[in-house]
N, C-alpha and C positions, 0 to 999 in steps of 0.2 A: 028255329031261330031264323030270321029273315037275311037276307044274302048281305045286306050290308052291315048287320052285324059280324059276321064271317068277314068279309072285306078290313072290316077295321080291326080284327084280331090278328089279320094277315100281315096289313102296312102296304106300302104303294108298293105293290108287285104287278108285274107283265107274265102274264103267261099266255104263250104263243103259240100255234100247233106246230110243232117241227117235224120235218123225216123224220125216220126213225132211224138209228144211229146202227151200226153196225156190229153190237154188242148182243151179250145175253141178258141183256136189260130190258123187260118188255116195253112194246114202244108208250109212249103216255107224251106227257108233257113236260118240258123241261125248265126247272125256273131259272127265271132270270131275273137278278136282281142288281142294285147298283154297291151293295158290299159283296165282301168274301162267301162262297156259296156255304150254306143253313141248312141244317133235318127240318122237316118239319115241326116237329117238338118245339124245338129253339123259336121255327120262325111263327108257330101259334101263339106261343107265350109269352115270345118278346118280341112283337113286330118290328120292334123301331132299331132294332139290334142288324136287321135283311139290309138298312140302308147301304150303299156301297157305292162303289165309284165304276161300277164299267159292268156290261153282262158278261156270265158264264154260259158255254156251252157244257154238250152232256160230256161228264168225264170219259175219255179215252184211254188206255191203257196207259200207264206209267204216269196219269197226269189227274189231280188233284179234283175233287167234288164227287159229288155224289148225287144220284138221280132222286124223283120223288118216291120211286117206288120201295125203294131203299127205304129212305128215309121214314115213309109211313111203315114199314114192317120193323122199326127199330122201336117205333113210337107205341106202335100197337105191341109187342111183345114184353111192355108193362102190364103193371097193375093197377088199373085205376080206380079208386074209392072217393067219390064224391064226398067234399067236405059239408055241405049243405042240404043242397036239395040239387036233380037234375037239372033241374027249370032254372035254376038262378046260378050260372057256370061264375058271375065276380061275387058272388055273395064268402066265398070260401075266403079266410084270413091268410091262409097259407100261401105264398104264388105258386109252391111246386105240385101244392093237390090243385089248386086253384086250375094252374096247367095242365095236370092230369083228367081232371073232370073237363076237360073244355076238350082233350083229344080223346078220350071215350065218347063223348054226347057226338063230337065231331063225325067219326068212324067207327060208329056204332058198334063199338066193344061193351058187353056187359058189364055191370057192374055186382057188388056182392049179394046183392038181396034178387037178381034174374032178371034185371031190367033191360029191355031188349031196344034197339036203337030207334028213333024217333021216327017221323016221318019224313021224308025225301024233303033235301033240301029244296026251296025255289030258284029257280037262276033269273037271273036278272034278263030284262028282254035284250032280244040282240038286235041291233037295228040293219036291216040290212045295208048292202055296202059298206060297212063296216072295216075294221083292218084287220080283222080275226079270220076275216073268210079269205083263205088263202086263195080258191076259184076264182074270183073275185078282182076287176082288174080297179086300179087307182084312181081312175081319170074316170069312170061310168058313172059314181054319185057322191054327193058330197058328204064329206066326213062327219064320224061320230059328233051328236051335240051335247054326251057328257062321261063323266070319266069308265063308267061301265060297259059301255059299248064293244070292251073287246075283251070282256069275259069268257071265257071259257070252262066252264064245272066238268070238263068232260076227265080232266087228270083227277080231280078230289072223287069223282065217283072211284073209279081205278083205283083209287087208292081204300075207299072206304072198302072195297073188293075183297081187297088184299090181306086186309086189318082182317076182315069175315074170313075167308082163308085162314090166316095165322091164326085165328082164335081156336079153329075147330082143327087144328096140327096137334100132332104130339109131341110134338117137341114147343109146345108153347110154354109150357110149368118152367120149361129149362129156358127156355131163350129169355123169361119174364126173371128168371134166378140172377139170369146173368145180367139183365138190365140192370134188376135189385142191385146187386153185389157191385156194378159199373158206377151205381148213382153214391152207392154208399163211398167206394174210392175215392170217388170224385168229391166228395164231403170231405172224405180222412183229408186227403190232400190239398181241397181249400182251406180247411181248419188247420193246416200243416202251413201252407201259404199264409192264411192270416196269422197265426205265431209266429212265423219267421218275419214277416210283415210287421205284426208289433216289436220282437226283438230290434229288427232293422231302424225302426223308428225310436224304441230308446234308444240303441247304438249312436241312432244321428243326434239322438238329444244330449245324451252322453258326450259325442264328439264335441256337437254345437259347444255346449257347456267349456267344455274345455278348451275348445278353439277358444270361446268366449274370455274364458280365463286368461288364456294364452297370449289373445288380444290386450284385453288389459294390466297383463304383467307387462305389455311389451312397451304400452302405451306408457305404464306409469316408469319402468325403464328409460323409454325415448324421455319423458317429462323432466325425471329425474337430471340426465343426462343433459339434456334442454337448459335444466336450470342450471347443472355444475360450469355448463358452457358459458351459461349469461354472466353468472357470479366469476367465470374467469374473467371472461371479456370485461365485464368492470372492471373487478380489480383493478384489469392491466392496465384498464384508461385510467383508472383512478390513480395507479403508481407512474404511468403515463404525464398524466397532467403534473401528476408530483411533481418528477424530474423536470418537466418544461417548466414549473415553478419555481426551481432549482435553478435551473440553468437561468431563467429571466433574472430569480434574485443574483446568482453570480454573476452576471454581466451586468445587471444593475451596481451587481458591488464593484466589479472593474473599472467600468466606468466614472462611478463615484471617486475612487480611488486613483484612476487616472487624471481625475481632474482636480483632487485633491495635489497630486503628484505635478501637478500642470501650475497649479496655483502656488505652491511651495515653492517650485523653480522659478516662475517668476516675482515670487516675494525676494527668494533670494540673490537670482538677479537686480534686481532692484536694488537689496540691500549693497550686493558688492560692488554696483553700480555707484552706491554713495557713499560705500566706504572709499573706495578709489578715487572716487574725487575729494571727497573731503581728505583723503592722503596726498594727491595731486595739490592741492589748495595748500595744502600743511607744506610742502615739500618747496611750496612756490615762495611764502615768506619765508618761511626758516632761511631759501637763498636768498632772499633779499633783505633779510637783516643780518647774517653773515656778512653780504657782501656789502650791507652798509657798516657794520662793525670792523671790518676790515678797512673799509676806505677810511673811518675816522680813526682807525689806531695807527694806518702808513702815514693820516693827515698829522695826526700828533706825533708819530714817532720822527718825521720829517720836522717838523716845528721843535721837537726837544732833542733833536743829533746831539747837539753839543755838550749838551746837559748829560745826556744818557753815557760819551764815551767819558768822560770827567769822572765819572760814576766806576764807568768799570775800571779807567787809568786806578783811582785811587784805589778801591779793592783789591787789588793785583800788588800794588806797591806793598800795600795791608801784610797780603799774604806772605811775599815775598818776605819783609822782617821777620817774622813771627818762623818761621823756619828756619831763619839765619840765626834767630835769637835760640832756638830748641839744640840745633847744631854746636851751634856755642858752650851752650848750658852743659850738655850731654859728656863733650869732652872733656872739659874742664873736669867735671864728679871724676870718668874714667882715668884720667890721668893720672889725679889725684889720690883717688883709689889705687890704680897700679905704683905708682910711686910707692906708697904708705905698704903694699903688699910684700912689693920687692926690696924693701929697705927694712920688715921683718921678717927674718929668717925662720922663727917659730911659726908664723901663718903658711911660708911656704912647705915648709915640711909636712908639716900635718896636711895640706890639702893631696901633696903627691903621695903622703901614704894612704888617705881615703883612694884616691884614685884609683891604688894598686886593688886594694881590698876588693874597690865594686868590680873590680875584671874578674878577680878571683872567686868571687862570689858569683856572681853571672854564669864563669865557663862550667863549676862546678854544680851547679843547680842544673844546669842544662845537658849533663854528661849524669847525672843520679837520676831525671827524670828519664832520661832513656835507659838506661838499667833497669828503672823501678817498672819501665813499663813491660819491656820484655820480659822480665821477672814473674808481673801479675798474667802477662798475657798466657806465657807458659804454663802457670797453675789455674788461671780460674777461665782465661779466653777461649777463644775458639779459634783455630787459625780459617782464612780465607780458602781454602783448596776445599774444605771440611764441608760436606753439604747436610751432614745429619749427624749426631751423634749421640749418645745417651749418658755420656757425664754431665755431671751438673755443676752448671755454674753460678756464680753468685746472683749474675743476674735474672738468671732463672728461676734461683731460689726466693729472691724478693719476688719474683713476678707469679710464681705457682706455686706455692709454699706446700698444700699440702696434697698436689702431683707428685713432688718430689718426696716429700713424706713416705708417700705411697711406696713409690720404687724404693726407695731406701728401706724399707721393711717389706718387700717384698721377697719371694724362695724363690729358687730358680726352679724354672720351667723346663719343659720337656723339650730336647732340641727338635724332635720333629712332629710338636704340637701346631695344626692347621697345615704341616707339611705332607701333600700326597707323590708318591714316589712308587717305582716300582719294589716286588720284595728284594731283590739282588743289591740294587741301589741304596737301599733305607738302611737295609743293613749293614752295608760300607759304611753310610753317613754317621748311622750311626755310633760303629767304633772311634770314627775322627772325634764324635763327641765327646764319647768316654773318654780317652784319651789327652782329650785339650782341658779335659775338665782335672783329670790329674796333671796331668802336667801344671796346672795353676795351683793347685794343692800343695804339688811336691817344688813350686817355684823352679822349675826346670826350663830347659830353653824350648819354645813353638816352633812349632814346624809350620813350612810356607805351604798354602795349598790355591791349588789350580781347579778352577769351578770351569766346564765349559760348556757349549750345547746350543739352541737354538732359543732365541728369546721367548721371555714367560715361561720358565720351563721347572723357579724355583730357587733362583740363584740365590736371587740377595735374600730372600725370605729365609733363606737357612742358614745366611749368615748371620743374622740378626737372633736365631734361633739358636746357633750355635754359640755366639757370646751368653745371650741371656742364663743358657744351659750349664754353662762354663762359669758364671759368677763375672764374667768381665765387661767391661766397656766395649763399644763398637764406635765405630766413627766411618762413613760411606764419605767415599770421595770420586769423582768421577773424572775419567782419561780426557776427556772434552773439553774438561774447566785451565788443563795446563798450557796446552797451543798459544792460547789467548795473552797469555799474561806475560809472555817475551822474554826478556830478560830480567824480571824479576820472578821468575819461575823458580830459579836457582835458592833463591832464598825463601820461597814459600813452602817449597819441599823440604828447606833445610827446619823451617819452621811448623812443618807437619810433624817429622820424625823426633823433634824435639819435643813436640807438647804431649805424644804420642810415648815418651822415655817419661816422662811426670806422673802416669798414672800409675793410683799406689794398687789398683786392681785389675791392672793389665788391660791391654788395649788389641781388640781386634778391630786393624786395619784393611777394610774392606773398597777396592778398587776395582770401580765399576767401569766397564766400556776399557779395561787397562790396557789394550791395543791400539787406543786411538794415540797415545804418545809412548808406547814401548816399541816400539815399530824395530827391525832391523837396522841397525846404522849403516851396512855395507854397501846394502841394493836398495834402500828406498830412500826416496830424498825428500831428506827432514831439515826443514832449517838451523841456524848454528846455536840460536837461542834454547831448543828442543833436543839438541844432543846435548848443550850442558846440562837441561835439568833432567835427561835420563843418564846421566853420567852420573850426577848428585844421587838418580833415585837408585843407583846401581852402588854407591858409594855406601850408603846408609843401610841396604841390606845385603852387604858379603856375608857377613856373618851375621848366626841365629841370635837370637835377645830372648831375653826372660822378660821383657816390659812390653811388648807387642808382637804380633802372630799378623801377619800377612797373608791375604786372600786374594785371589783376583781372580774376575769373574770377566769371560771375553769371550762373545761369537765367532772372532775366528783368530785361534790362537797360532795358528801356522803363521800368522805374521808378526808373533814375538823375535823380538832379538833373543841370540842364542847365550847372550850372558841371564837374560832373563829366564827362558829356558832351566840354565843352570840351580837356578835358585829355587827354581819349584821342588816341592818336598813330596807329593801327593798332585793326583792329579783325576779328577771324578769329572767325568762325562752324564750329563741333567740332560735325556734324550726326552722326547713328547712322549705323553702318557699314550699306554693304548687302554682298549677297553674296558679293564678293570677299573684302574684308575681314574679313567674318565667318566665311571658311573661313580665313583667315591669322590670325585670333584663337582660333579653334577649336583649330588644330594647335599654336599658339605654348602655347596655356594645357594642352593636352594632354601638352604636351613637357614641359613645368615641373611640373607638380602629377602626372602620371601616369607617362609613359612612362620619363624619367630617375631618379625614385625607384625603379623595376620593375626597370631594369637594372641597378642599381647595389649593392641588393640588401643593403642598410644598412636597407632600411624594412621592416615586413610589410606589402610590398604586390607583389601578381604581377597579370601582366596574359595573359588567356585569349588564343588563337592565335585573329586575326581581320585584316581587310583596312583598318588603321587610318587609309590615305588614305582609303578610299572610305567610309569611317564618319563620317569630319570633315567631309566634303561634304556629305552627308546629312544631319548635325546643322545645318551651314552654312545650308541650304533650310531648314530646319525653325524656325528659331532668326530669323526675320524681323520686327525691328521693335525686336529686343531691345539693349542696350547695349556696348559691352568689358567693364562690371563683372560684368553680369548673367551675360557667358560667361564672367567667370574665378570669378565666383559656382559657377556650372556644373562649370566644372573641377573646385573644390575641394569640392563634393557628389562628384564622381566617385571623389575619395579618399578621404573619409568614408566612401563607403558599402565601399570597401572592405577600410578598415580593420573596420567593423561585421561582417564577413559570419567566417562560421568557418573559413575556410580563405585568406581573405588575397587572394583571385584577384575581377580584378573582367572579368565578361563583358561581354560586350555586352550581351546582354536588361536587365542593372543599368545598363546608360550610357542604354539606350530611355526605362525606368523614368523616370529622373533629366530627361532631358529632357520627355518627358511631363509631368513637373511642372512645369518651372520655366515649361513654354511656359503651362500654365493658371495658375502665379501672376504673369507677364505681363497673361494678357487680364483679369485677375481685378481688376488697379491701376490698367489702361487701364480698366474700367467704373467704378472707384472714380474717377478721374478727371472721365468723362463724367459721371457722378454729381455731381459737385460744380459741375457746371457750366463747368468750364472742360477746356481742350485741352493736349495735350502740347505741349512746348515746339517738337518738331520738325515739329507738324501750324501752328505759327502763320503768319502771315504778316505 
């Protein structure tokens, strides 16, 4: 093959004679090229691969390249099998035999069938003076005239040498095994490289994709978003413009409005402008024909003087007869008449006995009408001191016929039905009842009895309880109502105990508050009108009666008079319920005011699902110190409130509520108490 065939399998290489280096490298030639330093191999088979950017020198210890001798015993310690023929080194399809037969034919390594290496390459002439001849100074002749001129074959022989060497070693079988075995690696692992290479690239197609997707989710997102934006922004200009259309039309209607308002006022203006004058104008003749009607009636009354007093002279005269003549007339009859009267004795008589009669008649009607009245009042009235009573009277019985029906076919009742009391208590009260009940039986005389204790605690409720039980009348009168009444107290009292002596079924007299006019006569000072009527009231009960039974009910009876004292029969202390009690007034007033309007379902009132014994107990505990009014007080808060509420239903939280309060307007009247310096009735001793 001719040298510049060899040249263009090489690529633009320099090769230089150098020193020789300091190694156990034999000396040769060292390439130098302008890429990263190349085996032979590589730089036969792929010249254009040697290009580079700078020369290498011969490698040095610790420092990177590799010499040609090297190189060529790498290259030669293959197997090379010509793909073709020897003669035609590109004829071969494959580049790696293609490469192999071009570094055998090169460095005359045989081939399989004993082909021994060619004939000596030719080198290209050398031109003397040249840059190759190191002897050789720069400046004696002129330079190379083409790019061969600093050729040198003397390294490729050395190396074909060396290849000859390596062929005929024994260790060529192995060193060609390991080439083998190096190339094949180098296979696995570019076949390994291009698989990871293709994974790598679906990976990015893969990613691509996704990004891709990613991008356009984000895109039709951002669009999306784009558009929710534009469609608000309308909107808003749209509801925008509304309102300034809005607002244009309401200021357009203000305006309108104001100027309708502007035009009104000046119509109206207007008008009162011409009612005023046309009133002015009215006002102006009306005085000027006045005041000419006046001037012609002074003008005529002037011109007829004479005429007019002639007028009234004769009228007057008129009148003056006609009176004289009436006077005249008048006496004459009476005269006449009395004459004719008194000169018959028979007219006189008879008219002075009528006379007598109408006196007698007159003072007599008027002395029976007051009998008859005191009479009816005593049986069917009611006297004034009396604030309640349950006899019936006429006019009750026209007016509730059959109320009164009722009672009067009614059985008597239990004296301490709806009454809660302690056991010690009830059972007292209860003999008083027995007792008064016979006593009406056996028409015997009543005993007076003395109720006392702290208010709400029961009083009147068991007097009223105690007549009913008893078969008798009640009649409530109160100590307050007599103060008032002055000097006619005397007689109202005497007019109590009177209508009180009438009843054919006995009369309990129940006197409420009876310390406000029983008071002490000695130490307190009562006025004189108030000692008469506690003298009366001291008068009427000395002694016991079979026609009425006296009770009196009073918070603080230490300040009875001691005649009063005297007269009590019986005397029962009504102290505050404690806890027993106050859980059976609880439930009793719960029953009454709550739960039986709830089921009954005739009221708007419902009652929430809760555990209504063990809620009355609770209230019971809570509710310590307080009265029976104070808890049916309680109750009837509990149905107020739910009548107030909007749906008619009262819960529990509303019954806490309720008690909450009433327990602070409790301690609230106990410090008002204390405050006043004195003690509750049930703290006394």
């Amino acid at each position: 093959m001719p040298s510049s065939s060899i040249l263009s399998l090489i690529g633009p290489c320099h090769l230089v004679p150098r020193p020789a280096p300091p190694t156990a490298c034999p000396p040769g030639l060292l390439l130098q090229s302008r890429r990263r330093h190349h085996d032979v191999t590589t730089l036969v088979a792929n010249p254009r691969a040697a290009w580079g950017t700078g020369p290498y020198t011969h490698p040095l210890p610790g420092r990177k390249g590799r010499c040609c001798a090297c190189a060529v015993f790498a290259a030669g310690s293959r197997r090379v099998e010509p793909a073709v023929s020897p003669a035609s080194p590109f004829g071969c399809k494959s580049p790696r035999r293609r490469r192999l037969w071009t570094m055998s034919w090169l460095f005359g390594i045989k081939g399989s069938k004993g082909e021994g290496t060619g004939p000596p390459l030719p080198l290209p002439p050398v031109q003397p003076g040249g840059e190759g001849s190191g002897d050789r100074g720069a400046g004696d002749r002129p330079g190379p005239k083409d790019k061969w001129s600093n050729f040198d074959p003397t390294g490729l022989e050395r190396a074909a040498k060396a290849a000859r060497e390596l062929e005929h070693s024994r260790h060529a079988k192995e060193a060609l095994s390991l080439a083998q075995m190096q190339e094949q690696t180098l296979q696995l692992e570019h076949q390994a490289k291009l698989k990871e290479y293709e994974a790598a690239v679906e990976q990015l197609k893969g990613d691509q994709i996704r990004a891709q997707a990613e991008e356009r989710r984000k895109t039709l997102s951002e669009e999306t978003r784009q558009h929710q934006a534009r469609a608000q922004y309308q909107d808003k200009l749209a509801r925008q413009r509304y309102e300034d259309q809005l607002k244009q039309q309401q200021l357009l209607n203000e305006e309108n409005l104001r100027k309708q308002e502007e035009s009104v006022q000046k119509q109206e203006a207007l008008r009162r402008a011409t009612v005023e004058r046309e009133m002015e104008l009215r006002h102006k003749n009306e005085m000027l024909r006045v005041e000419a009607e006046a001037r012609a009636r002074a003008k005529a009354e002037r011109e007829n003087a004479d005429i007019i007093r002639e007028q009234i002279r004769l009228k007057a005269a008129e009148h003056r007869q006609t009176i004289l003549e009436s006077i005249r007339t008048a006496g004459t009859l009476f005269g006449e008449g009395f004459r004719a009267f008194v000169t018959d004795w028979d007219k006189v008589t008879a008219t002075v006995a009528g006379l007598t009669l109408l006196a007698v008649g007159i003072y007599s009607a008027k002395n029976a009408t007051s009998v008859a009245g005191r009479y009816f009042e005593a049986r069917l009235g009611k006297p004034s001191l009396v604030r309640e009573t349950s006899r019936i009277t006429v006019l009750e019985a026209l007016r509730h016929p059959i109320q009164v029906s009722r009672r009067l076919l009614s059985k008597p009742q239990d004296a301490l039905e709806g009454v809660v009391l302690s056991p010690s208590l009830e059972a007292r009260v209860r003999d008083i009842a027995i007792a008064t009940r016979n006593t009406k039986k056996n028409k015997s005389l009543y005993r007076n009895v003395l109720m006392y204790g702290p208010p709400g605690t029961g009083k009147t409720l068991f007097a009223k309880k105690l007549a009913l039980h008893s078969g008798m009348d009640y009649a409530i009168m109160t100590g307050g109502d007599v103060a008032p009444m002055g000097r006619d107290g005397v007689t109202a009292m005497h007019k109590v105990f009177d209508w009180a002596s009438t009843s054919r079924r006995g009369l309990l007299l129940f006197v409420d508050e009876a310390d406000a006019f029983l008071r002490k006569r000695a130490t307190e000072k009562i006025s004189e009108d108030l000692r008469a009527t506690l003298n009366a009231f001291l008068h009427r009960t000395g002694q016991h009666s079979s026609k009425f039974m006296l009770v009196l009910a009073s918070n603080q009876p230490e300040q009875f008079d001691w005649a009063i004292n005297d007269r009590i029969d019986e005397m029962v202390s009504f102290e505050l319920p404690q806890r027993e009690e106050r859980e059976r007034l609880v439930r009793m007033y719960f029953d009454k005011y709550v739960l039986k309007p709830a089921t009954e379902g005739k009221q708007r009132l419902k009652l929430a699902q809760f555990d209504y014994g063990k809620k009355c107990s609770e209230i019971a505990q809570l509710t310590e110190g307080m009265s029976g009014r104070e808890i049916s007080q309680l109750a009837v808060a509990w149905q107020a409130m739910a009548y107030a509420s909007e749906d008619g239903v009262l819960t529990e939280a509303m019954m806490d509520a309720r008690v909450q309060d009433a327990i602070q307007q409790h301690r609230q009247k106990m410090e008002w108490l204390k405050a006043d310096g004195s003690q509750p009735p049930a703290l006394r001793t």
